[in-house]
N, C-alpha and C positions, 0 to 999 in steps of 0.2 A: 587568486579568486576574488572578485570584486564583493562589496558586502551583499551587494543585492543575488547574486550565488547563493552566495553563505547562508544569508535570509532563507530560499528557495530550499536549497539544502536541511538545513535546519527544522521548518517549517515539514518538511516530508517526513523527515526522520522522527518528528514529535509524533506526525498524524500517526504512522504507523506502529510508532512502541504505545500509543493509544488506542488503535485500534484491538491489540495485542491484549491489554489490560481488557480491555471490553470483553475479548472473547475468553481470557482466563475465570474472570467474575459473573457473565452472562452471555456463556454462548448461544442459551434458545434464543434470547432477545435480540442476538449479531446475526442470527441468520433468519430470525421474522423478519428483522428490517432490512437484509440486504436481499434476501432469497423470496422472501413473502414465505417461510415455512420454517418452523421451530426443528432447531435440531434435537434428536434424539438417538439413543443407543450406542454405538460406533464411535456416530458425529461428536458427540460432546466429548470424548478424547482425543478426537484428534483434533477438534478445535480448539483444545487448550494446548497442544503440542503447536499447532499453527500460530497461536496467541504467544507463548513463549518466543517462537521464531521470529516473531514480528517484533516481540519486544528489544530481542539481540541485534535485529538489525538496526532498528532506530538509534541505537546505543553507538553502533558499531558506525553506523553512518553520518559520523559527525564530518564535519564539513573537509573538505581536503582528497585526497584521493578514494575514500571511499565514495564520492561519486558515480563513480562507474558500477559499482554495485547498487546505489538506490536507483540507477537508471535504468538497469536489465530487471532489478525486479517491477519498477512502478510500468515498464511497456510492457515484460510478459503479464501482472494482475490486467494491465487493461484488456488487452487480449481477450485474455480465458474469465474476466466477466461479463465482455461483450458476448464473448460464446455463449456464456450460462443464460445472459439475457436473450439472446434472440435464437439459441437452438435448443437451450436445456427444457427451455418452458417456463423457470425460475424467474421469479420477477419481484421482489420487495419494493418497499417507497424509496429505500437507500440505494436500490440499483444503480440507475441511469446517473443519478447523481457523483457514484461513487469513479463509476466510467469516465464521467465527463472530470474529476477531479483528477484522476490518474493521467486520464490523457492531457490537460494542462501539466502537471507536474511532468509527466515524459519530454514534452516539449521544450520545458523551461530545462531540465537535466542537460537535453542532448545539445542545446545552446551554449550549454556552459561546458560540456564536453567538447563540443566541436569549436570551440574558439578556445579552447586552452588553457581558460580560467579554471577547469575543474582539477587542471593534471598539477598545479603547485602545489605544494603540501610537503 
């Protein structure tokens, strides 16, 4: 894996055991800014169960052949927050942004998967 993978890898793996933190310590604030709407009831456990998840994987996703997991997870979030944005109705100021980040990072993943650099480890 060339360093600039590794970087990329890395770099993903931080954002989302950060995102992780964010939602174990403030998840109405993670979903005002990504959703435009505070969560409550339900949501704020399973957003610290989702938060935990996040955090395993940043962990788990250190550079090397976990690739291929930060890469099915960073296309499926793009996915299903483009859905939430354009059919859920959902829209926070960290939407668009968060899309347009995932689908960079998907991109850079499947680059380093499909040329090979990601499968050394």
């Amino acid at each position: 894996m060339t360093r600039a993978m590794t970087w990329v890898l890395a770099l993903a793996a931080a954002g989302e055991a950060a995102t992780g933190v964010a939602l174990l310590l403030a998840p109405s604030l993670v979903g005002q800014l990504l959703l435009g709407a505070q969560l409550t009831g339900i949501a704020v456990p399973v957003a610290h169960v989702a938060g935990i998840a996040l955090i395993a994987l940043g962990i788990a996703c250190r550079p090397g052949k976990a690739l291929i997991g930060m890469l099915t997870y960073s296309a499926a979030v793009t996915l299903y927050l483009a859905y939430v944005g354009l059919a859920g109705g959902f829209a926070g100021v960290l939407l668009w942004p968060a899309v347009a980040l995932h689908a960079i990072l998907t991109a850079l993943l499947a680059r380093a998967a499909t040329s090979g650099e990601g499968m050394k480890a």
